[in-house]
LUMLUMDREN-2810 file (N, C-alpha, C; in Angstrom, 1 decimal):
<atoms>
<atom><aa>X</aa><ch>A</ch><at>N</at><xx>2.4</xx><yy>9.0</yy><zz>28.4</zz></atom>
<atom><aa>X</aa><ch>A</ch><at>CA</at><xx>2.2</xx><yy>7.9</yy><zz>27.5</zz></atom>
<atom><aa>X</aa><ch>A</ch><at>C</at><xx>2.7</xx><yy>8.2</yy><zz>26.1</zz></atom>
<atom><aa>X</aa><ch>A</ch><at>N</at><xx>2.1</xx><yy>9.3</yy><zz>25.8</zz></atom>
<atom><aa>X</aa><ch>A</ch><at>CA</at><xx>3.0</xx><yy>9.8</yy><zz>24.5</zz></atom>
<atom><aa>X</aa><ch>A</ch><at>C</at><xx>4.3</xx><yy>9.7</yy><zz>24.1</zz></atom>
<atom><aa>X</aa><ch>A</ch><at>N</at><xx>5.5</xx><yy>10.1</yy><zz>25.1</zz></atom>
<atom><aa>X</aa><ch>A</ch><at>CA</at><xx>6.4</xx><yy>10.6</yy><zz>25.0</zz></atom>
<atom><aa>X</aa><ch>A</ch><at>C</at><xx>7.5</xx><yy>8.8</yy><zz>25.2</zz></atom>
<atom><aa>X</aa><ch>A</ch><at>N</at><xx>6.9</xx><yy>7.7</yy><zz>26.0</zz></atom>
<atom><aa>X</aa><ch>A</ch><at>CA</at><xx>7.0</xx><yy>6.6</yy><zz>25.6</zz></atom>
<atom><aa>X</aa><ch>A</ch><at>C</at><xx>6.9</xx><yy>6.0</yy><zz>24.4</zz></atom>
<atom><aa>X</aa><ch>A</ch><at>N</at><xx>5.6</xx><yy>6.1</yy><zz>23.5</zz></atom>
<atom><aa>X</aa><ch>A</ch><at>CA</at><xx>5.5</xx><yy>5.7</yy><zz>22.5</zz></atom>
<atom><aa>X</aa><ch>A</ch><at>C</at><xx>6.2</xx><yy>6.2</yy><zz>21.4</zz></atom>
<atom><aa>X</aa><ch>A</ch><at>N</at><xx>6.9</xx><yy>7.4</yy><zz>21.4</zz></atom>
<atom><aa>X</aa><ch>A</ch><at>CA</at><xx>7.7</xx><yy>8.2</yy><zz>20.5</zz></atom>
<atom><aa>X</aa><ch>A</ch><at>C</at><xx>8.8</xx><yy>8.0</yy><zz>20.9</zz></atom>
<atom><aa>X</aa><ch>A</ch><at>N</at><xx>9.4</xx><yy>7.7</yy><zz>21.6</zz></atom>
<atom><aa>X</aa><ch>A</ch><at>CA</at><xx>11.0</xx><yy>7.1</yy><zz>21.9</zz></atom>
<atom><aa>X</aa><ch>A</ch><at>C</at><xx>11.2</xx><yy>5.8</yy><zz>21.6</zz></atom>
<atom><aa>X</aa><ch>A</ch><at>N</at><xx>9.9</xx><yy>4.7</yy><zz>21.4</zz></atom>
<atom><aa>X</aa><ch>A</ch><at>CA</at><xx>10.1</xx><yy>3.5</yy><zz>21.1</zz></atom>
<atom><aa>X</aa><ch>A</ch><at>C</at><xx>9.6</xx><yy>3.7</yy><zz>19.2</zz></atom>
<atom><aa>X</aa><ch>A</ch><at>N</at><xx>9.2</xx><yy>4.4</yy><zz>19.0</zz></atom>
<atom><aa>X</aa><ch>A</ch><at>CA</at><xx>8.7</xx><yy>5.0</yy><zz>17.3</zz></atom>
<atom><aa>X</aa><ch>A</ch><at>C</at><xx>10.2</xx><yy>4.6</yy><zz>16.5</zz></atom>
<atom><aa>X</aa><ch>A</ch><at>N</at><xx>11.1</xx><yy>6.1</yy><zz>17.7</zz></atom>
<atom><aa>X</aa><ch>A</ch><at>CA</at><xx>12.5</xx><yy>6.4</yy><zz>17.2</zz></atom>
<atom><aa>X</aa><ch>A</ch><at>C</at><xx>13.1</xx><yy>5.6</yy><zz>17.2</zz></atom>
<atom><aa>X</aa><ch>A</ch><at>N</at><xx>13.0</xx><yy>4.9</yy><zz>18.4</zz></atom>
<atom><aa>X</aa><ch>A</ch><at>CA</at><xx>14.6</xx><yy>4.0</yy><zz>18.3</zz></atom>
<atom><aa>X</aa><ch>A</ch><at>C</at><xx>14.1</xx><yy>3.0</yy><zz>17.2</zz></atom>
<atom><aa>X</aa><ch>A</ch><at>N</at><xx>13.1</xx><yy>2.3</yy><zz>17.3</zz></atom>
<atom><aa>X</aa><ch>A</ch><at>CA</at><xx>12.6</xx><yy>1.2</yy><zz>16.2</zz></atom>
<atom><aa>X</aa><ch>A</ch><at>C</at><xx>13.0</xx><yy>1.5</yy><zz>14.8</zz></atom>
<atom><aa>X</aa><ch>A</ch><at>N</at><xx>12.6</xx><yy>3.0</yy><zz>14.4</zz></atom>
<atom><aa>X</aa><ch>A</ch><at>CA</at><xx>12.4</xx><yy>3.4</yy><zz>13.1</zz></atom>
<atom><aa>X</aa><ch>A</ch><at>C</at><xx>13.8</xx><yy>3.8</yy><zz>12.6</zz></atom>
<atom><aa>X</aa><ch>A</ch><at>N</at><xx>14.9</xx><yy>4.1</yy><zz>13.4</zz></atom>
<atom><aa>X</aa><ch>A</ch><at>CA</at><xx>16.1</xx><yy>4.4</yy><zz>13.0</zz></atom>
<atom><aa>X</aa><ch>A</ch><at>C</at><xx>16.9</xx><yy>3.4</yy><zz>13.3</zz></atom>
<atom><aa>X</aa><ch>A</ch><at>N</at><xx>16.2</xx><yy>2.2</yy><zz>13.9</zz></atom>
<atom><aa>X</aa><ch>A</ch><at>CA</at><xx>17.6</xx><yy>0.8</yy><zz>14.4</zz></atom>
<atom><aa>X</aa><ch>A</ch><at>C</at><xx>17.9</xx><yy>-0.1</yy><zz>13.3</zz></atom>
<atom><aa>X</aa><ch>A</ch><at>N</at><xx>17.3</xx><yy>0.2</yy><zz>12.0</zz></atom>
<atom><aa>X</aa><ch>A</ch><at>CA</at><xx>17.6</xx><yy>-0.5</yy><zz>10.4</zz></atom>
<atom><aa>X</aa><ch>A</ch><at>C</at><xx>17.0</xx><yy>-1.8</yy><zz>10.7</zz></atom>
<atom><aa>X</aa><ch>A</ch><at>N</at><xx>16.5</xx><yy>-2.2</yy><zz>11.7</zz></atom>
<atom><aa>X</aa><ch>A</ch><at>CA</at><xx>15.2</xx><yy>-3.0</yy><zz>11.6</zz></atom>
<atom><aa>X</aa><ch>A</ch><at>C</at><xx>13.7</xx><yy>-2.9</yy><zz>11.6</zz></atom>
<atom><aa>X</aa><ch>A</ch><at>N</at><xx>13.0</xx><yy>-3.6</yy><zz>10.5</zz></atom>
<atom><aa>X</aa><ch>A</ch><at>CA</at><xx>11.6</xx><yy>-3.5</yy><zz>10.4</zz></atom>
<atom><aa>X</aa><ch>A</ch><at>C</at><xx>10.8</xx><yy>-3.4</yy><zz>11.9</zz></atom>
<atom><aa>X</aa><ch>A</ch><at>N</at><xx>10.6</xx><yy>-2.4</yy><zz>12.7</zz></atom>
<atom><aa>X</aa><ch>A</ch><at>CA</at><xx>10.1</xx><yy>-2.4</yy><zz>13.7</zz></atom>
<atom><aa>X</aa><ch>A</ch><at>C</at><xx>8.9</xx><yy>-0.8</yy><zz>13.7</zz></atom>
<atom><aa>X</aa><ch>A</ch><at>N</at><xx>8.3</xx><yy>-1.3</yy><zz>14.4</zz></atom>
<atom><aa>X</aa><ch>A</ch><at>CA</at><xx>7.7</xx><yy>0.0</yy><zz>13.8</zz></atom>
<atom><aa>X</aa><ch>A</ch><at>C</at><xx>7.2</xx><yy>1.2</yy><zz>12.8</zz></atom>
<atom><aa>X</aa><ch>A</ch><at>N</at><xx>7.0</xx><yy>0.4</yy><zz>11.8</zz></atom>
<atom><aa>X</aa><ch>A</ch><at>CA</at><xx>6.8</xx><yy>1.3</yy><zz>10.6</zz></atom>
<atom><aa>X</aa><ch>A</ch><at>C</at><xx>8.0</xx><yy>1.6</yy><zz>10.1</zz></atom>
<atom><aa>X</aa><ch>A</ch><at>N</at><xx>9.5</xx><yy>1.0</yy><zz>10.3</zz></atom>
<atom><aa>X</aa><ch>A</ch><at>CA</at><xx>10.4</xx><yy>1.5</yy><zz>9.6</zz></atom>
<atom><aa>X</aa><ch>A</ch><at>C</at><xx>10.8</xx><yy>1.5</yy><zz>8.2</zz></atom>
<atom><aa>X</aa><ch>A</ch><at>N</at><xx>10.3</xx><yy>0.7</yy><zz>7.4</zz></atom>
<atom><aa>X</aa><ch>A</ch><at>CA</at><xx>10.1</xx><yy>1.1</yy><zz>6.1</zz></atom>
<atom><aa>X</aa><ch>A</ch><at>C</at><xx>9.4</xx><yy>2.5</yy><zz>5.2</zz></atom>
<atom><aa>X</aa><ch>A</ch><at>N</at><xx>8.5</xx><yy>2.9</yy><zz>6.3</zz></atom>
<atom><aa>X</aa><ch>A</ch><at>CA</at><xx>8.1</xx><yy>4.5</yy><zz>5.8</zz></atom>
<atom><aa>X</aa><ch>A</ch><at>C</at><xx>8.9</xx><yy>5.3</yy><zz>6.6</zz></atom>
<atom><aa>X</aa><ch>A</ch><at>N</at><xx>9.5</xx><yy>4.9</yy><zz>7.1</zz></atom>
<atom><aa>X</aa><ch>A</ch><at>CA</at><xx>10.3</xx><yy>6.0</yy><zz>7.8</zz></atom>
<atom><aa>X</aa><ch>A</ch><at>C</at><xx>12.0</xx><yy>6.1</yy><zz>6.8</zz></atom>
<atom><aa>X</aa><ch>A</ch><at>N</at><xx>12.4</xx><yy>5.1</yy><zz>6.5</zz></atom>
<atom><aa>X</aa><ch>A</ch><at>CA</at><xx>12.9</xx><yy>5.1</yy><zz>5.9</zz></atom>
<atom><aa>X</aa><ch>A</ch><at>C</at><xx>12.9</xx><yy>5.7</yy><zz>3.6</zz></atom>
<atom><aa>X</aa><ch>A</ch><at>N</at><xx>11.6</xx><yy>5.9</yy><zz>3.4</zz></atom>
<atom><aa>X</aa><ch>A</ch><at>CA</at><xx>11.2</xx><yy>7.0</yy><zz>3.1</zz></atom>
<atom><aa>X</aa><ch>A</ch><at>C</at><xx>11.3</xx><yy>8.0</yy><zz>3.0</zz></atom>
<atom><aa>X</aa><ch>A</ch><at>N</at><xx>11.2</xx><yy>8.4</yy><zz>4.3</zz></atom>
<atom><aa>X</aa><ch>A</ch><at>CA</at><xx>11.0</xx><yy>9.8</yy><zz>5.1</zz></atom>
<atom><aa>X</aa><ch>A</ch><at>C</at><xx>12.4</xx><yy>10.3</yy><zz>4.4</zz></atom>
<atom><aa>X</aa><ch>A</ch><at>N</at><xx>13.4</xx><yy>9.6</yy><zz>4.8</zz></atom>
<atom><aa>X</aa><ch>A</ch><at>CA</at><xx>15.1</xx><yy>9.9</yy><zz>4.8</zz></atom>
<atom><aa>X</aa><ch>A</ch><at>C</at><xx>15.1</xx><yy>10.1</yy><zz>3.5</zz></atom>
<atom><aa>X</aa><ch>A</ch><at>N</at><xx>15.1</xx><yy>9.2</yy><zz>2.2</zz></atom>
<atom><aa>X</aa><ch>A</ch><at>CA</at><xx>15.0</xx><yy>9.0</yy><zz>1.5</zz></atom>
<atom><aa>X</aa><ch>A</ch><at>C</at><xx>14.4</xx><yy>10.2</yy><zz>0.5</zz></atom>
<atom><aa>X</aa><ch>A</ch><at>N</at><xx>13.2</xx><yy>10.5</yy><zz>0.3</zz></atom>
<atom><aa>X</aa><ch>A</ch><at>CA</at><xx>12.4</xx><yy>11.8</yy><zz>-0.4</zz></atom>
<atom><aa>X</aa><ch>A</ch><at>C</at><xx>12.5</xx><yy>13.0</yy><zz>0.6</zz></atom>
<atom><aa>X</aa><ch>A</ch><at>N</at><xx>12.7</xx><yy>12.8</yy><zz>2.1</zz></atom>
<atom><aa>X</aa><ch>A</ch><at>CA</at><xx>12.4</xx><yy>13.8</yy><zz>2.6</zz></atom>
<atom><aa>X</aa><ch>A</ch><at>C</at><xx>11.2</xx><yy>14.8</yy><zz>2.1</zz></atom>
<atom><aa>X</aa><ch>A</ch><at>N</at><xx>10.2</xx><yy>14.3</yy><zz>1.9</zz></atom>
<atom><aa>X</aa><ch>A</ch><at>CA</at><xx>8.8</xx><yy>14.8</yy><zz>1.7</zz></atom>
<atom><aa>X</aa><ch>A</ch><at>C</at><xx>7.6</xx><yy>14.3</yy><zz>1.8</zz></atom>
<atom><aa>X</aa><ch>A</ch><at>N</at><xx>8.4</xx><yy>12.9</yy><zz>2.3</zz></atom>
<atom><aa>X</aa><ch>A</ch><at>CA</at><xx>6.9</xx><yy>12.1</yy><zz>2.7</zz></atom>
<atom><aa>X</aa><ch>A</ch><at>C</at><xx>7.1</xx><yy>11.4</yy><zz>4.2</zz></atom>
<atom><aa>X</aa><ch>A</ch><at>N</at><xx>5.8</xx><yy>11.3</yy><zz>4.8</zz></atom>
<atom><aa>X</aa><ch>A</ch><at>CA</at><xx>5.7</xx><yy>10.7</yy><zz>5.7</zz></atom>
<atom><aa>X</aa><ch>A</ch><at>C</at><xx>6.6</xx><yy>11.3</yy><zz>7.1</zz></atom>
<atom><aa>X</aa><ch>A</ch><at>N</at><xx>5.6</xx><yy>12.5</yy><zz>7.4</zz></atom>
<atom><aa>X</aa><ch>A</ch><at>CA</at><xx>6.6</xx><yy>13.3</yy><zz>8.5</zz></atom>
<atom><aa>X</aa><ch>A</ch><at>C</at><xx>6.1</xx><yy>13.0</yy><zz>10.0</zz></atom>
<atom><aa>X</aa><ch>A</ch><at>N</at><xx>4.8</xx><yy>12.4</yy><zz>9.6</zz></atom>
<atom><aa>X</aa><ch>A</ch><at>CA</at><xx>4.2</xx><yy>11.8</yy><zz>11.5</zz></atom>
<atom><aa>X</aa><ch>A</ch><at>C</at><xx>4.6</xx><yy>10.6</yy><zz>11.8</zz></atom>
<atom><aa>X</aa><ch>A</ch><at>N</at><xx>4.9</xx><yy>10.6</yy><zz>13.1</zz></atom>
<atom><aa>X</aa><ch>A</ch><at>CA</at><xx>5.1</xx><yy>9.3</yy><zz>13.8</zz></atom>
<atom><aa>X</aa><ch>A</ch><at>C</at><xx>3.9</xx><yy>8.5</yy><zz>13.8</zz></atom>
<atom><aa>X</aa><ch>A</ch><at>N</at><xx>2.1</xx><yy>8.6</yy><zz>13.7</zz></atom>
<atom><aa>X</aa><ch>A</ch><at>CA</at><xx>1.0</xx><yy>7.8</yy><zz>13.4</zz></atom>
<atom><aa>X</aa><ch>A</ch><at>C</at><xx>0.4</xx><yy>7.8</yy><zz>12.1</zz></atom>
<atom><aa>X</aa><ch>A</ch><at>N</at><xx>1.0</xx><yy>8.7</yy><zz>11.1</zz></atom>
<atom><aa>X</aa><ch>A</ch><at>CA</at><xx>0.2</xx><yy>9.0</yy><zz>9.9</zz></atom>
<atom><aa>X</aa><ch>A</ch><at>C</at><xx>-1.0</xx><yy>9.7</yy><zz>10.1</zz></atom>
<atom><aa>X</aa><ch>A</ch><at>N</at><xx>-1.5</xx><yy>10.1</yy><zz>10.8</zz></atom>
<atom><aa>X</aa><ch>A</ch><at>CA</at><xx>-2.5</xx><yy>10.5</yy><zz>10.6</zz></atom>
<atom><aa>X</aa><ch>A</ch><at>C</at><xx>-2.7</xx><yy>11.8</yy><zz>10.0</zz></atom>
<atom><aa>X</aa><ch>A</ch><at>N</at><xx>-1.5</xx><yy>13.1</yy><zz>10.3</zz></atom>
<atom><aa>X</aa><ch>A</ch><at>CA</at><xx>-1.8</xx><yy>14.0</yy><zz>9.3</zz></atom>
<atom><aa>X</aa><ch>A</ch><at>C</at><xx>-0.9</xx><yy>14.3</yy><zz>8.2</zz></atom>
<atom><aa>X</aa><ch>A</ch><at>N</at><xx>-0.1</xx><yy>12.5</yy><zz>8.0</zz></atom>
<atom><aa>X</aa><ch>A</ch><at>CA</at><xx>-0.4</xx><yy>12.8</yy><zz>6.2</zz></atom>
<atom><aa>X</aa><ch>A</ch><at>C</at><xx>-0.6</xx><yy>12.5</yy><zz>5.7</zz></atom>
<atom><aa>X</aa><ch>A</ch><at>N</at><xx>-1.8</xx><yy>11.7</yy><zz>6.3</zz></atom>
<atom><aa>X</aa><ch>A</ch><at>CA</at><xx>-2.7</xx><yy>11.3</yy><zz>5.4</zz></atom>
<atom><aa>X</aa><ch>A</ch><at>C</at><xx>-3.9</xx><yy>12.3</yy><zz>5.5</zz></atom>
<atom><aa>X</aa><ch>A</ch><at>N</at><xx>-4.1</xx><yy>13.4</yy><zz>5.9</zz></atom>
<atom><aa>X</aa><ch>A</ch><at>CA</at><xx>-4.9</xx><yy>14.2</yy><zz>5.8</zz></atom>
<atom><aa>X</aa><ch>A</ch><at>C</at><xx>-4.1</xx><yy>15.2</yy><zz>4.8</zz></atom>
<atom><aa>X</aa><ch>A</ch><at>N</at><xx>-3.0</xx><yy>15.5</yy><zz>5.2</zz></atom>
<atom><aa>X</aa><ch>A</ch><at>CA</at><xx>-1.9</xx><yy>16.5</yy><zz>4.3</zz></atom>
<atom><aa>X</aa><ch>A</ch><at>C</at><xx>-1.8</xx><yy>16.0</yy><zz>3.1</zz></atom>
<atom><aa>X</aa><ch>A</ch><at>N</at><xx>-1.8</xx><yy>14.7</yy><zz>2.8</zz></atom>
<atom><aa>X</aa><ch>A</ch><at>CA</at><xx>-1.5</xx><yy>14.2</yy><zz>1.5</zz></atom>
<atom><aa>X</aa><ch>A</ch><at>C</at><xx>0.6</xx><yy>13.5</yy><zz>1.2</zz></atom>
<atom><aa>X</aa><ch>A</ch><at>N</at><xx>1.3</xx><yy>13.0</yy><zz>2.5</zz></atom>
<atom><aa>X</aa><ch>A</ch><at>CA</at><xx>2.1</xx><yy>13.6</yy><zz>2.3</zz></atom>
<atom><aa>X</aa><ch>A</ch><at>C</at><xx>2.2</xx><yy>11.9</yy><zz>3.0</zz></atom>
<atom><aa>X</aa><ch>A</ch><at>N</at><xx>1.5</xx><yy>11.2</yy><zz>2.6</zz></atom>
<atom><aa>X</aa><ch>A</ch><at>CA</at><xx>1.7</xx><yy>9.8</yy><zz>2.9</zz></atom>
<atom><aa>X</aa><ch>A</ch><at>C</at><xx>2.1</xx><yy>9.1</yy><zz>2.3</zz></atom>
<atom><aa>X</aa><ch>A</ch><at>N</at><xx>3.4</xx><yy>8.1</yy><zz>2.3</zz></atom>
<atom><aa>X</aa><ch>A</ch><at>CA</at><xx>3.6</xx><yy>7.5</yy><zz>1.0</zz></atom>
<atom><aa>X</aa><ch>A</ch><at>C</at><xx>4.2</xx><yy>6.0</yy><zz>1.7</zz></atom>
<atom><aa>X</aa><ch>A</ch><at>N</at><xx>3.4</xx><yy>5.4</yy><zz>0.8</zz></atom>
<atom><aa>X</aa><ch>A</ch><at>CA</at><xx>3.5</xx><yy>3.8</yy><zz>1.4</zz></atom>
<atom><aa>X</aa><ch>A</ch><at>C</at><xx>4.3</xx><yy>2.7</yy><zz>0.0</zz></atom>
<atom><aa>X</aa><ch>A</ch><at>N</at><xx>5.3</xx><yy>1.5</yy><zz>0.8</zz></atom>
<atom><aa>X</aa><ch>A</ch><at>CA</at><xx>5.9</xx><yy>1.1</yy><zz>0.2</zz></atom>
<atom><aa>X</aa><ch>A</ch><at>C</at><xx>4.6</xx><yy>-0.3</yy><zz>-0.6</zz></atom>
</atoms>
């Protein structure tokens, strides 16, 4: 189940359309220091969450 959800994360988040979170992912590319989970959950425990 995982390994489905993270293939549809990827392709979503790198296909340059808003689909899945691609705006924080694009971010990611961007600072390369924020937003390194595919659910957020531990950066937003890390602190390492950053939202548009």
């Amino acid at each position: 189940m995982w390994v489905c959800f993270a293939l549809l994360s990827t392709g979503g988040s790198h296909s340059g359309y808003y689909i899945l979170g691609g705006e924080e992912h694009d971010i990611h590319h961007k600072y390369f220091k924020y937003n390194y989970g595919s659910i957020g959950l531990m950066d937003k425990i890390f602190g390492t969450n950053y939202y548009i």
